[in-house]
DOMAR-359094 format. One record per residue (C-alpha): residue number from 1; x, y, z. Coordinates in pm, 1 decimal. Last residue first. Example, Ala and Ser with C-alpha at 12.3 -4.5 7.8 and 13.67 -1.06 7.14 Angstrom:
<recs>
{2 {1367.0 -106.0 714.0}},
{1 {1230.0 -450.0 780.0}},
</recs>
This chain:
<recs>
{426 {-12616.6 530.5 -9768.0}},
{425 {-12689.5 414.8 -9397.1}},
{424 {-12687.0 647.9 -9156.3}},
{423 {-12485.7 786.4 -8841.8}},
{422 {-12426.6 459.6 -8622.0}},
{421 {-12236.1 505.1 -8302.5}},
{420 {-11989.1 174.3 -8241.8}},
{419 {-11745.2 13.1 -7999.7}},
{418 {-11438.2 -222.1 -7996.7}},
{417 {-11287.3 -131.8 -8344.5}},
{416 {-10929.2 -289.7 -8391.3}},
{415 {-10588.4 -122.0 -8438.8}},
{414 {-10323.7 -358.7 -8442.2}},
{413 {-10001.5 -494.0 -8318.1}},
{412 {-9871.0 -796.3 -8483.2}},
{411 {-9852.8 -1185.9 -8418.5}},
{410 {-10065.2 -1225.4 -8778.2}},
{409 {-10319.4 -1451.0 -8634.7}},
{408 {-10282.6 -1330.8 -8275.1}},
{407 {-10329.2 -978.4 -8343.6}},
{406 {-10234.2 -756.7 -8083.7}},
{405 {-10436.2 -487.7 -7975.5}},
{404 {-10423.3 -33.8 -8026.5}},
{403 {-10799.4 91.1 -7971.5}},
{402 {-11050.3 218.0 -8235.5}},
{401 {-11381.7 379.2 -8124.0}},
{400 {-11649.7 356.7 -8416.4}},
{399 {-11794.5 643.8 -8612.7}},
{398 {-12009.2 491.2 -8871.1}},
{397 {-12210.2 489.2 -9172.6}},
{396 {-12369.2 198.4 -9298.4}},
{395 {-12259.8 15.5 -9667.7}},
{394 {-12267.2 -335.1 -9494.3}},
{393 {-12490.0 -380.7 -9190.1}},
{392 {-12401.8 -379.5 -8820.8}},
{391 {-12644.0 -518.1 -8588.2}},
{390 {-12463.4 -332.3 -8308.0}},
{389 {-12413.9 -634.3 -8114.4}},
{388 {-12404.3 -857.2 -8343.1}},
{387 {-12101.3 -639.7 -8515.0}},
{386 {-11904.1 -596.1 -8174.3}},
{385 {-11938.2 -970.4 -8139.1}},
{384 {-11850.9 -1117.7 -8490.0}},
{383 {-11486.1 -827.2 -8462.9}},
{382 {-11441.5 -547.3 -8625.7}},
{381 {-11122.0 -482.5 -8809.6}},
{380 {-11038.4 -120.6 -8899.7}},
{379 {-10932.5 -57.3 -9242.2}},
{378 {-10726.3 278.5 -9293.4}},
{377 {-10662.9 674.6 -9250.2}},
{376 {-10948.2 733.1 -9506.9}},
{375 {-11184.1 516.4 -9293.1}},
{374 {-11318.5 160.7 -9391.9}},
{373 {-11432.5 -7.7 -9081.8}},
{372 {-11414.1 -409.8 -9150.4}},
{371 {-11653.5 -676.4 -9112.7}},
{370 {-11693.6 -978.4 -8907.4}},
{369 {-11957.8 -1295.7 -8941.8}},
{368 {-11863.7 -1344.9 -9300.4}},
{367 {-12103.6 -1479.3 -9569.2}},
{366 {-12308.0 -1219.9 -9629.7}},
{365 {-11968.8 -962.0 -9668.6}},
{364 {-11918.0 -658.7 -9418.3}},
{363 {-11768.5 -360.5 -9501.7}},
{362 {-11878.6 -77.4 -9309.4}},
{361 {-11814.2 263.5 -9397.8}},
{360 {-11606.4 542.7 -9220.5}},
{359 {-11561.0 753.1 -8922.7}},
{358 {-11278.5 757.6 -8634.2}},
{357 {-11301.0 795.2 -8289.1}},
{356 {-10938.4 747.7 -8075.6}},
{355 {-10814.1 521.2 -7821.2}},
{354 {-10506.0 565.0 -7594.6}},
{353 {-10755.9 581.7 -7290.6}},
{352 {-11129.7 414.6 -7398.9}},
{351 {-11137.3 188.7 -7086.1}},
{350 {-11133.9 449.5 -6868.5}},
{349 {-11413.6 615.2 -7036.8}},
{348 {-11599.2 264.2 -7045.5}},
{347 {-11508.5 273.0 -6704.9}},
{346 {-11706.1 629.6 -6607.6}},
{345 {-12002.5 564.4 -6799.5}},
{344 {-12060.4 241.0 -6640.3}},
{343 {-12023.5 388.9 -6309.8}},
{342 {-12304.9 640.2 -6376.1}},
{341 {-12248.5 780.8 -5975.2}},
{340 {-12462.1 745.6 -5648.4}},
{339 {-12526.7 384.8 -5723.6}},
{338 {-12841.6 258.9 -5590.9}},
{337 {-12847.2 -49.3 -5392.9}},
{336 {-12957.3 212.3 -5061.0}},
{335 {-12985.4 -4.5 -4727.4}},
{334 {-13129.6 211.2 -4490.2}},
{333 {-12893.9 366.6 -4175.5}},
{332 {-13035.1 427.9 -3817.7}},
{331 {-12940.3 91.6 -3684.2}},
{330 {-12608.2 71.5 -3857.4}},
{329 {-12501.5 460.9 -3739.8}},
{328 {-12411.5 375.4 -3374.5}},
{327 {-12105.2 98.3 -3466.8}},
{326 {-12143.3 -214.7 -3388.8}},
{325 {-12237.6 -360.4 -3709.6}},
{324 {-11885.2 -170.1 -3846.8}},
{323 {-11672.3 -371.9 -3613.7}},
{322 {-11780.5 -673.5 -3724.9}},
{321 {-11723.2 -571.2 -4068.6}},
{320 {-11419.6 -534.2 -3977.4}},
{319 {-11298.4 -831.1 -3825.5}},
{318 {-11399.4 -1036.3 -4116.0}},
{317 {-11769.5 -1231.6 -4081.4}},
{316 {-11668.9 -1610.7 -4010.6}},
{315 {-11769.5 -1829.6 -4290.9}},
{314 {-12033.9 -2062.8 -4333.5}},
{313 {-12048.2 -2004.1 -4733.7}},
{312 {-12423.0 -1879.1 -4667.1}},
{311 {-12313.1 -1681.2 -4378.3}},
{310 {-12076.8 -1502.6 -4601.1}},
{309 {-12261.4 -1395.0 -4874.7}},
{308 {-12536.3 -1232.2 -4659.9}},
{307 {-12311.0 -1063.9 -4406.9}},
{306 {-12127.9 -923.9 -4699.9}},
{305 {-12431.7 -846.6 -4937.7}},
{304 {-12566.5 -680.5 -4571.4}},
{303 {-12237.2 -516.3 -4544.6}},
{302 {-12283.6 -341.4 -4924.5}},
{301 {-12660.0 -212.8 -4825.0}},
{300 {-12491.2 -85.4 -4478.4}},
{299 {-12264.0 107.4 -4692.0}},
{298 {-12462.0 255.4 -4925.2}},
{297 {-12725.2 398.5 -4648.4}},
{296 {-12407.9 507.4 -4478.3}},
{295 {-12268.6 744.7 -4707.2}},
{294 {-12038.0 947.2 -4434.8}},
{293 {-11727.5 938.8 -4688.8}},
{292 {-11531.5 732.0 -4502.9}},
{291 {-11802.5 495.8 -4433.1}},
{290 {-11859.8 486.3 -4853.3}},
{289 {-11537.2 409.4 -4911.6}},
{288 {-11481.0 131.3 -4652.1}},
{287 {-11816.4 -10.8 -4762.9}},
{286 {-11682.1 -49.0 -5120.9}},
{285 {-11357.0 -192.1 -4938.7}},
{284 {-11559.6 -474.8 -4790.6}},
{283 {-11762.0 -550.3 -5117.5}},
{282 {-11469.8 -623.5 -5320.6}},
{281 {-11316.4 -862.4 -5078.2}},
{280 {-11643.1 -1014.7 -5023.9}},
{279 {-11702.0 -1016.7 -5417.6}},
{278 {-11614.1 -1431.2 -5476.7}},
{277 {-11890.3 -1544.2 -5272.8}},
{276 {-12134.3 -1348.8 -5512.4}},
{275 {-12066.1 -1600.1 -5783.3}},
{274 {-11975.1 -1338.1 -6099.1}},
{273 {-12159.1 -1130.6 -6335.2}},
{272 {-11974.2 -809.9 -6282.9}},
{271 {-12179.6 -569.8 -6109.1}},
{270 {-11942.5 -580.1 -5780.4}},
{269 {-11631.9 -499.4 -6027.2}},
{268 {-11844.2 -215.4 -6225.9}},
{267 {-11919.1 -54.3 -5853.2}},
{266 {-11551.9 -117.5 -5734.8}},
{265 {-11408.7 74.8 -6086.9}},
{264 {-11661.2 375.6 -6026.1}},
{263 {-11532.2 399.5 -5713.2}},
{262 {-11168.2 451.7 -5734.4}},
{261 {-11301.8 643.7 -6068.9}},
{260 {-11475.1 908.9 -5832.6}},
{259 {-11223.0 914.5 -5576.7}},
{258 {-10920.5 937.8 -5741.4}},
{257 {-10604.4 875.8 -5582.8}},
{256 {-10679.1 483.0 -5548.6}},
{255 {-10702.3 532.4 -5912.5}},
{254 {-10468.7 230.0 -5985.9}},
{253 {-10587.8 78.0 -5663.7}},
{252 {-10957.4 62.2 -5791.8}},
{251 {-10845.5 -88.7 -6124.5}},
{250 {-10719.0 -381.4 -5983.4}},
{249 {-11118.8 -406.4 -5818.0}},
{248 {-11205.2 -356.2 -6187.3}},
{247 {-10968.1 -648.2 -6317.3}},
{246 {-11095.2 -914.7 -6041.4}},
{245 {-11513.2 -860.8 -6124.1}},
{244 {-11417.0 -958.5 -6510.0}},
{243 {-11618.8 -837.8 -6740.7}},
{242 {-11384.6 -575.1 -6918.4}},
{241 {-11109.9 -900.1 -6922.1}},
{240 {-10979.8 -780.3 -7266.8}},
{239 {-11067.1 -467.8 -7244.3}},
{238 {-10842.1 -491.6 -6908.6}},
{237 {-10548.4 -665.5 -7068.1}},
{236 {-10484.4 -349.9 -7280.7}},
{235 {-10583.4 -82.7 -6978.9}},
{234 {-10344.7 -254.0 -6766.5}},
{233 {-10016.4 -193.6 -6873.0}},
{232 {-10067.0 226.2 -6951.8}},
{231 {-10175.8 238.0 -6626.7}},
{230 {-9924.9 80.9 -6479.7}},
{229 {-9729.9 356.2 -6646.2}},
{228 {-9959.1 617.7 -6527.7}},
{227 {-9899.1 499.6 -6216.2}},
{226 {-9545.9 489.0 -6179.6}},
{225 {-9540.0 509.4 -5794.5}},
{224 {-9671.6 323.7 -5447.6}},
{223 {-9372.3 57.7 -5533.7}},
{222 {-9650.4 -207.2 -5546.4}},
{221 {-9838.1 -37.3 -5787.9}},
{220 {-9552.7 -131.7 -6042.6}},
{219 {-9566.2 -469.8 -5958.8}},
{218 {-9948.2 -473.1 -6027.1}},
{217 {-9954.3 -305.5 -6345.3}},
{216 {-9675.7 -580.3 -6486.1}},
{215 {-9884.3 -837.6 -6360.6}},
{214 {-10174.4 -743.2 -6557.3}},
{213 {-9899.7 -694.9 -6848.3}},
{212 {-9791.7 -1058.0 -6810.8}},
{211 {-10138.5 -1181.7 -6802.0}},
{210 {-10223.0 -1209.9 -7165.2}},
{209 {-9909.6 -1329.2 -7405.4}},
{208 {-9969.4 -1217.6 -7756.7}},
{207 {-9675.0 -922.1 -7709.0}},
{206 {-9424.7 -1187.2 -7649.1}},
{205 {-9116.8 -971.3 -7765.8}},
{204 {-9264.6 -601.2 -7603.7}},
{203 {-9441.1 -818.9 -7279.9}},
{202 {-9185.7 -1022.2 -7232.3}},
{201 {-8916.0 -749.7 -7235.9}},
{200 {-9103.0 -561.6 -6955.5}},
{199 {-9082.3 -835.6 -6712.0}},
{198 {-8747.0 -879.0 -6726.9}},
{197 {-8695.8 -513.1 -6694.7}},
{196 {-8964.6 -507.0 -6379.0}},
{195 {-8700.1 -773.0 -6235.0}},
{194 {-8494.7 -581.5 -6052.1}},
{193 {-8750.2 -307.3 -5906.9}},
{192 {-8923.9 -591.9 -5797.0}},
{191 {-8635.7 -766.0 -5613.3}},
{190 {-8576.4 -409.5 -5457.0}},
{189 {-8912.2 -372.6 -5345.0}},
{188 {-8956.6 -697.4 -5173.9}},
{187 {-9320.1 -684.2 -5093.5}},
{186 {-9275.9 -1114.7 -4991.0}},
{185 {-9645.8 -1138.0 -5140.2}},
{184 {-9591.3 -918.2 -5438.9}},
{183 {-9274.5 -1116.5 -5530.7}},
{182 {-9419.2 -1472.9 -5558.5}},
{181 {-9658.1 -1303.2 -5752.3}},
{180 {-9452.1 -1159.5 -6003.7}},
{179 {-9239.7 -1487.3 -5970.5}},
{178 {-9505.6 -1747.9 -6060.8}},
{177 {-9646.7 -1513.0 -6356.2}},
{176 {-9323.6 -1519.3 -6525.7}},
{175 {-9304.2 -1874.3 -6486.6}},
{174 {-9655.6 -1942.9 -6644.6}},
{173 {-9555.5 -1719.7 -6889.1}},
{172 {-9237.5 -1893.8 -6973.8}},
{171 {-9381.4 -2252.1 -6954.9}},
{170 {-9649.7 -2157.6 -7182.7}},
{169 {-10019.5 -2107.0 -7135.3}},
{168 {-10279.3 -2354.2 -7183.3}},
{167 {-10448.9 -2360.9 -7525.2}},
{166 {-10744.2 -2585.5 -7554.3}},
{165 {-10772.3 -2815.4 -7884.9}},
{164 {-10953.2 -3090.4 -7734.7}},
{163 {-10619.4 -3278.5 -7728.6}},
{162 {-10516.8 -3011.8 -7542.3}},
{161 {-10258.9 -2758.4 -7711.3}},
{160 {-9949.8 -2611.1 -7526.3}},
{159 {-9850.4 -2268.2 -7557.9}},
{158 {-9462.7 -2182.6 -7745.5}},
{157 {-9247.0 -1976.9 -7514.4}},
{156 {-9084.6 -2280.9 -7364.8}},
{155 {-9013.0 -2429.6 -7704.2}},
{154 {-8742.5 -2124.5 -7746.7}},
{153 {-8567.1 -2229.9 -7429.5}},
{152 {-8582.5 -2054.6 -7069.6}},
{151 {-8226.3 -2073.6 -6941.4}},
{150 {-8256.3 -1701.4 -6905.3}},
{149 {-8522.3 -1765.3 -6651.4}},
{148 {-8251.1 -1813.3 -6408.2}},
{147 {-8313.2 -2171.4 -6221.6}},
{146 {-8158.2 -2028.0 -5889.9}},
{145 {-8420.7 -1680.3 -5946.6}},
{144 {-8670.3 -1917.0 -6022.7}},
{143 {-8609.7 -2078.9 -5710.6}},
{142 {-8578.6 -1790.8 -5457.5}},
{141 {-8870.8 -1597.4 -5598.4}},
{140 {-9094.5 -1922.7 -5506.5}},
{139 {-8930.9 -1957.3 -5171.9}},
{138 {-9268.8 -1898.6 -4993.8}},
{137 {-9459.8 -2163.6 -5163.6}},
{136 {-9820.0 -2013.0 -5197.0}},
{135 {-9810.5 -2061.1 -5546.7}},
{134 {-9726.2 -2384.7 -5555.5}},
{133 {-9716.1 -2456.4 -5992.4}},
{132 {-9411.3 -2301.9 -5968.1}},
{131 {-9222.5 -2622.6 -5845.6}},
{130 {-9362.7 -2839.8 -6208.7}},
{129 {-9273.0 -2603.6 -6472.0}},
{128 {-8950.1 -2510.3 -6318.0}},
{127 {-8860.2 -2881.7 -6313.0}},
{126 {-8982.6 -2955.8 -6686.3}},
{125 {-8752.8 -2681.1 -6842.8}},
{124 {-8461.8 -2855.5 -6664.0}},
{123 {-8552.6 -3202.8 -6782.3}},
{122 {-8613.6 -3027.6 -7108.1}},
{121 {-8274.0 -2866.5 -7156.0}},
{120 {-8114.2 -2515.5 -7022.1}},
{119 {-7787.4 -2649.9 -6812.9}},
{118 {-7787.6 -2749.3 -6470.6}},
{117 {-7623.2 -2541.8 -6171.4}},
{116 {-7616.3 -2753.1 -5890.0}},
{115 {-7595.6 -2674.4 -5548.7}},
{114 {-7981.6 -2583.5 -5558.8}},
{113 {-8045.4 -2943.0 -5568.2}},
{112 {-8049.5 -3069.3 -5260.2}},
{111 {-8191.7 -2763.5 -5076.5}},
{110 {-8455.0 -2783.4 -5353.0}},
{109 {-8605.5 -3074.6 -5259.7}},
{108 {-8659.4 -2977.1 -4902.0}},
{107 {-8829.6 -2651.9 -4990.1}},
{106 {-9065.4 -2798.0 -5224.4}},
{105 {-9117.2 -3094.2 -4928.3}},
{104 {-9180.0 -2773.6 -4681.1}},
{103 {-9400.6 -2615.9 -4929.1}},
{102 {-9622.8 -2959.3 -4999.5}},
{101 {-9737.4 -2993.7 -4646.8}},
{100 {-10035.3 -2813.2 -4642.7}},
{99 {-10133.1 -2935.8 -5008.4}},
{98 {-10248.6 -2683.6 -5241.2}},
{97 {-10040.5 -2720.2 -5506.4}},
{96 {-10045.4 -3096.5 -5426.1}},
{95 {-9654.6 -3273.8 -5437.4}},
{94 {-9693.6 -3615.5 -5581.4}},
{93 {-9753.2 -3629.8 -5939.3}},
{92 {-9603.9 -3331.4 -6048.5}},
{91 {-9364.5 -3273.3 -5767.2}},
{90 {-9202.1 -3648.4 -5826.0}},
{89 {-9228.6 -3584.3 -6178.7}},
{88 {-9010.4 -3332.0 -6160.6}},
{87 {-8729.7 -3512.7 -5912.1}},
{86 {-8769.9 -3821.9 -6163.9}},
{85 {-8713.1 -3526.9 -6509.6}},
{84 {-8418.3 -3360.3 -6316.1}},
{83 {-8228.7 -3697.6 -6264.7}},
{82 {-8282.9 -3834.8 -6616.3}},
{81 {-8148.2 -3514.6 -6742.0}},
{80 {-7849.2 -3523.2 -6484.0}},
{79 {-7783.4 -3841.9 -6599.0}},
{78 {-7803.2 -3759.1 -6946.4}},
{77 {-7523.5 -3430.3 -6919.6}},
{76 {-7284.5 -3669.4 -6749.5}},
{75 {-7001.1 -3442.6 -6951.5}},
{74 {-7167.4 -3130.0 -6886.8}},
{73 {-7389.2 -3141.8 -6556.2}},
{72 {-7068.5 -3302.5 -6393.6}},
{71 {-6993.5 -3636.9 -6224.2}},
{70 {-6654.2 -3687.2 -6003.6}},
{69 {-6793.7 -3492.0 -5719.6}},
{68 {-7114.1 -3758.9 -5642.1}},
{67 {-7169.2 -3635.2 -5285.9}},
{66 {-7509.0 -3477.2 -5470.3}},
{65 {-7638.9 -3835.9 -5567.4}},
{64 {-7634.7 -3945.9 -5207.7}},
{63 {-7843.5 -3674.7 -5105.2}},
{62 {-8067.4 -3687.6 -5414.6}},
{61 {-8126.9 -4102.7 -5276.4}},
{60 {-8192.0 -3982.0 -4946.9}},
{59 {-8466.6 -3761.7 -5032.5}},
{58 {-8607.8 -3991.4 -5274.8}},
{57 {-8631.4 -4231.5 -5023.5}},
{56 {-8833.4 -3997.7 -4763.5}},
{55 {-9081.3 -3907.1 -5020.5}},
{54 {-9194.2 -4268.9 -5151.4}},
{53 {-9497.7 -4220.4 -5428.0}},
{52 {-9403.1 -4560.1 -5519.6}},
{51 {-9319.6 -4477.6 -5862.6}},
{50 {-9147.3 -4199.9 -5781.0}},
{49 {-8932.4 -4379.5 -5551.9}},
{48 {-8870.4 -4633.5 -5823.1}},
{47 {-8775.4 -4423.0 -6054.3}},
{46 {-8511.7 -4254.1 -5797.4}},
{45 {-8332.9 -4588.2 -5784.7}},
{44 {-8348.4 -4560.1 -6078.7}},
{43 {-8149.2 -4287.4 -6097.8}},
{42 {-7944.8 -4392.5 -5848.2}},
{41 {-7819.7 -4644.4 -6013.3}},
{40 {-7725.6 -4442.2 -6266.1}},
{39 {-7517.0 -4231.2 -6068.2}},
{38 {-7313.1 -4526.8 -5929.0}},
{37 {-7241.1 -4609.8 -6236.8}},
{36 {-7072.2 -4303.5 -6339.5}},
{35 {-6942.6 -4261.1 -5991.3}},
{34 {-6774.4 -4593.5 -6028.9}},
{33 {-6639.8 -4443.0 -6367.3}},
{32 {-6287.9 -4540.8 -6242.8}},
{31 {-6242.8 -4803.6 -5949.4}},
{30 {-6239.4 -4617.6 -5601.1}},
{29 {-6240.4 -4895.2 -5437.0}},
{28 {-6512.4 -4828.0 -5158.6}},
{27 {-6702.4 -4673.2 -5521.5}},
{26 {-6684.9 -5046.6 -5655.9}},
{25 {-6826.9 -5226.1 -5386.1}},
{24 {-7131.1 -4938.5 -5383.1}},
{23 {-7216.4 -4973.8 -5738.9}},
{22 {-7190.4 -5316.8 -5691.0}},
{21 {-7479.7 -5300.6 -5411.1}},
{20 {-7657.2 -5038.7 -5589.2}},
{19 {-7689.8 -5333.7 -5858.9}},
{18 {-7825.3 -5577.6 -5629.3}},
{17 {-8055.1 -5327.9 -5466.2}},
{16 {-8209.8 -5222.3 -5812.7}},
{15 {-8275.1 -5545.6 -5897.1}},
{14 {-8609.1 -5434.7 -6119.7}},
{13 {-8479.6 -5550.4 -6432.9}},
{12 {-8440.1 -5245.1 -6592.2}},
{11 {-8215.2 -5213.2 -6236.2}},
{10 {-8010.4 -5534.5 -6343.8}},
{9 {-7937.5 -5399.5 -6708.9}},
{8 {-7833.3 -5088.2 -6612.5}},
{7 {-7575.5 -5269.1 -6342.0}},
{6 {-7443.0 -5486.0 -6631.4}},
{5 {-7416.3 -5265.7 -6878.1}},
{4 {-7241.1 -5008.4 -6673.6}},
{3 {-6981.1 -5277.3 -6583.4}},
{2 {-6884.6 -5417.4 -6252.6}},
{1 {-6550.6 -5407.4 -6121.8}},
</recs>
């Protein structure tokens, strides 16, 4: 019977064949720990494969590893761990997001592994971080729902830091993201309705996480109900990302019931400051409003932005707006860019929900880009960019428009200033 040490140390030496080969002598016998062994040599076997980039090895080496019955995630807890972190680093390295064949090797990989059920640890951490990076991977919900996001350690919650000092969101978020959208593409109500509780505890313990509340909104749309709770989701994040074209045309759904802030929120999403091949979308129900509503002048200015945009990316017009070019009213109709309502009016009002105006001095010190609010009720913090833009000066009198946020400094909710009408200065 060959020993452990002296199959390990013929695979660090490359002769992984030669030790797979007593691996194998010893399994025919049935010696004991010859699935021990045999499980490390498969492991590096596995190296190897993802060294070489070799997809159909791999695949036959998990197979073999999974008729292992003798091993278990608890006692050969470092095999397993060694495992998880090659068949990771496989998809990392080796599996494109947007690859066309990289949903059918996902899927593959994790029909040999889903028999398993592997214990929270950094190998295990490392394999959810590298399958939902697919998005368009159709059994996205599946996995994550095998890997059980309760397995999620406390170092998964923590951001990583580039060397250049750029913070890129955590393994949980990035996870929690990967199955909200994973479950708006499948529509599966049920699912959704399952995991909106999941969803909402991140967002009350992780309160300095982003997108979880944009994705919060958006689950909650999809069930055609809650609104004003999606509402209630949104607005934060959407201060946040006020100049963002994607957030207004969000927006636009939430008040899909309201036809003045419906299209308020598509006019401030096609004025965003954005590439104009990314507002087709946008653009095309903008026109759908307007046709609806017998405001063809608007419209046909909107379809010639679409026409426009899209020839210059070489793309085919979309089957509506082909339609709409053939319709009788095109020919008469003359482009109007105005916009029939003060959009910017209306979504700063949106914007302003769960705020409130209070008055009070500014405190601001020479040698301090911010200043503070003073009010009887409290300090308000105000941020370097609200006070260049108002050209705020200590000692003035204000009333400034306060709105709940979360302080990533002191990881607390807080009430910050976000916009200011000067009175006088005393």
């Amino acid at each position: 019977m060959a020993s452990l040490s002296e199959v390990l140390a013929l695979c660090k030496k490359g002769q992984t064949q030669k030790a797979y080969d007593l691996s194998k002598a010893d399994m025919e016998h049935q010696f004991p720990w010859a699935q021990r062994i045999m499980g490390w040599t498969l492991y590096y076997m596995m190296k190897e494969d993802t060294d070489k980039n070799d997809y159909a090895s791999l695949e036959a080496h998990l197979d073999e590893f999974s008729t292992l019955d003798q091993l278990s995630v608890t006692i050969d807890k470092m095999i397993y761990e060694n495992v998880l972190f090659k068949v990771a680093g496989f998809v990392k390295d080796h599996v494109p997001p947007k690859d066309i064949s990289s949903p059918d090797r996902l899927s593959s990989l994790f029909s040999k592994i889903r028999g398993f059920r592997f214990e929270a640890s950094k190998g295990y951490s490392f394999l959810l971080q590298s399958f939902t990076k697919c998005d368009n991977w159709q059994e996205m919900a599946d996995f994550i729902e095998w890997w059980n996001l309760d397995n999620l350690t406390q170092e998964d919650y923590t951001p990583f830091k580039t060397e250049a000092g750029k913070s890129i969101m955590s393994i949980a978020e990035q996870a929690f993201i990967a199955k909200s959208k994973a479950l708006l593409r499948l529509n599966d109500k049920a699912r959704i309705e399952e995991f909106l509780p999941q969803m909402r505890g991140l967002m009350e313990h992780h309160p300095e996480m982003v997108y979880p509340s944009y994705f919060y909104g958006k689950l909650l749309l999809s069930l055609g109900s809650n609104t004003d709770e999606a509402l209630k989701a949104i607005i934060p994040f959407a201060r946040r990302k006020a100049n963002e074209f994607w957030i207004w045309q969000l927006l636009s759904d939430v008040f899909a019931n309201d036809d003045e802030k419906q299209l308020a929120c598509l006019l401030r999403a096609v004025n965003c400051r954005t590439k104009e091949n990314f507002l087709g979308k946008v653009r095309i129900k903008l026109a759908a409003f307007y046709i609806q509503r017998n405001q063809y002048d608007y419209a046909k200015y909107q379809i010639d932005k679409i026409i426009q945009g899209y020839h210059q990316q070489g793309w085919h017009i979309p089957y509506e707006v082909d339609c709409w070019v053939h319709q009788s009213w095109i020919d008469t109709a003359i482009p109007n860019s105005k916009s029939p309502i003060d959009y910017m009016a209306i979504t700063k009002s949106i914007l302003s929900k769960d705020s409130k105006v209070v008055e009070g001095n500014v405190c601001k010190r020479d040698d301090k880009a911010f200043a503070f609010l003073k009010t009887r009720g409290g300090d308000y913090f105000i941020s370097p960019k609200v006070v260049r833009k108002y050209g705020l000066q200590d000692g003035e009198i204000v009333k400034g428009l306060v709105v709940n946020d979360f302080d990533k400094k002191k990881g607390i909710q807080t009430w910050i200033c976000i916009s200011i009408n000067k009175q006088s200065k005393i």
